[in-house]
Backbone as CSV, one residue per row, in Angstrom:
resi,resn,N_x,N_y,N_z,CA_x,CA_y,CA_z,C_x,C_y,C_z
1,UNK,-7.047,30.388,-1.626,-8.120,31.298,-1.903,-9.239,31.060,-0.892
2,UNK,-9.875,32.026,-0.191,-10.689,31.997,0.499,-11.978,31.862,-0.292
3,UNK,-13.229,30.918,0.373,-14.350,30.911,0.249,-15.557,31.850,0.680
4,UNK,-16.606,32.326,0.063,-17.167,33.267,0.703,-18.093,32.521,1.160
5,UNK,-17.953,32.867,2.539,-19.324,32.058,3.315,-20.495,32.108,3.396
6,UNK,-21.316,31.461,3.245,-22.310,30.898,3.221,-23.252,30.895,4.280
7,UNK,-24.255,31.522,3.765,-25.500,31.454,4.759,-26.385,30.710,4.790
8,UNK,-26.830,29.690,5.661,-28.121,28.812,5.341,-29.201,29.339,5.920
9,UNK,-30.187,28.898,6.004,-31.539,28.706,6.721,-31.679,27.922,7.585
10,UNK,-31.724,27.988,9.147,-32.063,26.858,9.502,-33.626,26.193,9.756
11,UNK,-33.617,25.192,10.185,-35.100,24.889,10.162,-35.695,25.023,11.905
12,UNK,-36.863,24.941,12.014,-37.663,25.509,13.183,-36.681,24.266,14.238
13,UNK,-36.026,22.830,14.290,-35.682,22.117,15.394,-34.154,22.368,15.120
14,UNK,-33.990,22.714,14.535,-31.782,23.512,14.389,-32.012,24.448,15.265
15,UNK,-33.249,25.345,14.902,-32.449,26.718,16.240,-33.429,26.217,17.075
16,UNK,-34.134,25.832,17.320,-34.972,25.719,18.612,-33.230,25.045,19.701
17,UNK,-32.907,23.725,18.981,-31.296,23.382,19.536,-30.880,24.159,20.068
18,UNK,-30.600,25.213,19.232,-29.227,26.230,19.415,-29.558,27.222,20.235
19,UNK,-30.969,27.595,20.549,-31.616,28.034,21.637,-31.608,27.829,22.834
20,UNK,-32.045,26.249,22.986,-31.591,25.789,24.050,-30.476,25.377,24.485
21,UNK,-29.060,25.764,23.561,-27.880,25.072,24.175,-27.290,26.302,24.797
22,UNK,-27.522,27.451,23.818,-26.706,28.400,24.390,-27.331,29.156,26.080
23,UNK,-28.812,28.661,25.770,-29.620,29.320,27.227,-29.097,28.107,28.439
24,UNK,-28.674,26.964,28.045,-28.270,26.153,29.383,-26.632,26.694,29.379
25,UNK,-26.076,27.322,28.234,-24.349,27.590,28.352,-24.839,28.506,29.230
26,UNK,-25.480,29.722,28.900,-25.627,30.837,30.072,-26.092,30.660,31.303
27,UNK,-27.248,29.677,31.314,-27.411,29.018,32.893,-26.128,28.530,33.360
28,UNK,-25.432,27.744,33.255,-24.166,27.099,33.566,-23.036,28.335,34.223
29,UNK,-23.201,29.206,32.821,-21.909,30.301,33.962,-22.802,31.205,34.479
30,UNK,-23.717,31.726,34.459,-24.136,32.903,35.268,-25.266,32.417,36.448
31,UNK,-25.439,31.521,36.301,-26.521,30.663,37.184,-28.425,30.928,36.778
32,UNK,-29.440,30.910,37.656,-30.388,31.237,37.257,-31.035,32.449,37.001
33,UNK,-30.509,33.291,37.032,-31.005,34.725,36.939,-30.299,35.270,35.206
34,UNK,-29.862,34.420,34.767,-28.988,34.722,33.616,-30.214,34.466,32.440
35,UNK,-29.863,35.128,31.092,-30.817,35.434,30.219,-30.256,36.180,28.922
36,UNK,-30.721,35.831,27.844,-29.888,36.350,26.797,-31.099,37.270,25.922
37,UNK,-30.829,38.091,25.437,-31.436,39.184,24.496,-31.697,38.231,22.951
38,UNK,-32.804,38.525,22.954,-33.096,37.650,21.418,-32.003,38.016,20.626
39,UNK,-31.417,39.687,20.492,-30.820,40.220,19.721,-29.580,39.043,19.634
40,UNK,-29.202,38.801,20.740,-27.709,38.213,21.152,-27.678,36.643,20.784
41,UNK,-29.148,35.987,20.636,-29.497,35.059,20.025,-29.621,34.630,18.788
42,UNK,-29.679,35.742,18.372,-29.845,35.645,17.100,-28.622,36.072,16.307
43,UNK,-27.592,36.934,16.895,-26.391,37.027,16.269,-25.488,35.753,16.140
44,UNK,-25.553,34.960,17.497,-24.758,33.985,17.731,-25.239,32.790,16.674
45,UNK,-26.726,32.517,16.309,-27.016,31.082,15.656,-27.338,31.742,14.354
46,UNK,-27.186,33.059,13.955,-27.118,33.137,12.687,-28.522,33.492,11.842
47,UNK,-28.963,33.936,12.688,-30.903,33.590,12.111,-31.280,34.705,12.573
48,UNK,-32.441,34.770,11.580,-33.318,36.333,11.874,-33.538,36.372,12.994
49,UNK,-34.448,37.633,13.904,-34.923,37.884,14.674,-36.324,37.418,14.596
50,UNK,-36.688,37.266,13.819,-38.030,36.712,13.561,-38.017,35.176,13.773
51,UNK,-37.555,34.775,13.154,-36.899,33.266,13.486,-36.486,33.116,14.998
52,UNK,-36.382,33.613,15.401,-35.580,33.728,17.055,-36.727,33.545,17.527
53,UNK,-37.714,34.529,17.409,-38.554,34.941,18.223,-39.688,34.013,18.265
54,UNK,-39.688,33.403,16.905,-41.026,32.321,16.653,-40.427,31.282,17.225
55,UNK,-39.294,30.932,17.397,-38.601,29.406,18.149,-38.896,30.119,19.720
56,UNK,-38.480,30.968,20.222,-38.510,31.162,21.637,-39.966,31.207,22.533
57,UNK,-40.881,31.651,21.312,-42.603,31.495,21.539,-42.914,29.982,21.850
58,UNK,-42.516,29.190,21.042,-43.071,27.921,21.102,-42.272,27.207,22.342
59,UNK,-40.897,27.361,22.400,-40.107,27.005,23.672,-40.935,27.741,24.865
60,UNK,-41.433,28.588,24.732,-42.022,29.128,26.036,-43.327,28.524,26.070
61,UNK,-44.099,28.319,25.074,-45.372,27.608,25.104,-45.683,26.157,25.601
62,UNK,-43.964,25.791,25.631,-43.550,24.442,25.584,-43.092,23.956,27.610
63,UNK,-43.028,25.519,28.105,-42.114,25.068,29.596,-41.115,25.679,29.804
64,UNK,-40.574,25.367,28.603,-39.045,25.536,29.128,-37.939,26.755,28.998
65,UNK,-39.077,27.695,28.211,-37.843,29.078,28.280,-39.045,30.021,28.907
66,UNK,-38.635,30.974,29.837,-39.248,31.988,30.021,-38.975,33.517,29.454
67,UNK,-39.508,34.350,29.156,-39.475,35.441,27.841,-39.883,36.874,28.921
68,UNK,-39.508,37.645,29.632,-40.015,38.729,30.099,-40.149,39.254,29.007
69,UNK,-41.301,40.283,29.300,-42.198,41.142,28.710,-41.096,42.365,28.977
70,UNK,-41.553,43.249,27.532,-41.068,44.031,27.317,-39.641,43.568,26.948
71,UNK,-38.467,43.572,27.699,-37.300,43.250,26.866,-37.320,41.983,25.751
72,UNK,-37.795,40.708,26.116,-37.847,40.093,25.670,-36.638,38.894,26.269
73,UNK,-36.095,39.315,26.716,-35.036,38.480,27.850,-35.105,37.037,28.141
74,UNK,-34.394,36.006,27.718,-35.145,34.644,27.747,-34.389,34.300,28.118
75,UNK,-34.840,32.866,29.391,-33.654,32.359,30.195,-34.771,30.669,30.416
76,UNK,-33.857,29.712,30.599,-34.664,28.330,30.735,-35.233,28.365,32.516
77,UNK,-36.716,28.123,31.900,-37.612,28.016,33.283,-36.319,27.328,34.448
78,UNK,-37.269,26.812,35.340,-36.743,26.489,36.594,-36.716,24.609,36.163
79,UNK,-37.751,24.036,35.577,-38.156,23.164,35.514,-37.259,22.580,34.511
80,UNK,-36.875,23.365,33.053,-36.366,22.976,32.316,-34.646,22.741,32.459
81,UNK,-34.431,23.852,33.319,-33.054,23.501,33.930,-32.659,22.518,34.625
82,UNK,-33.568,21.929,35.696,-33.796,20.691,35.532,-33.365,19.600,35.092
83,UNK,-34.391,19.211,34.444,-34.378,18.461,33.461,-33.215,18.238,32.128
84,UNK,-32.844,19.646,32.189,-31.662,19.161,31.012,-30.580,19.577,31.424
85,UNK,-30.172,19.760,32.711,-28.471,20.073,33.269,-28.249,19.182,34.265
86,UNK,-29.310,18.252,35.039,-29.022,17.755,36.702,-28.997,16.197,35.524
């Protein structure tokens, strides 16, 4: 018998994680010009858009993700790539 799955909540340092793992997976194959749609962020870790968006504010407040205006397009600074792939 199958289980019906289960949705949690995560907390503000779970997706901030999952933020930054999947934005260094996309640095890794597409190189630096690569960038994911909150939308696409938020499908993949499971969490509102709102939730997305308040983790990607503070990551950007923080250095390490940059957010174009208007789309909303977020990809890890120059600095942060860096620091967490070399």
């Amino acid at each position: 018998m199958m289980m019906p799955a289960v949705v949690r909540e995560r907390d503000h340092c779970e997706l901030a994680f999952g933020v930054l793992r999947a934005l260094m997976v996309s640095y890794s194959l597409w190189g630096c010009s690569s960038g994911l749609e909150p939308s696409q962020l938020s499908e993949t870790l499971q969490a509102s858009a709102p939730e997305v968006e308040r983790v990607l504010g503070y990551l950007a407040g923080e250095g390490l993700v940059c957010v174009e205006p208007g789309s909303g397009r977020a990809r890890l600074t120059d600095r942060a790539a860096d620091d967490l792939l070399c």
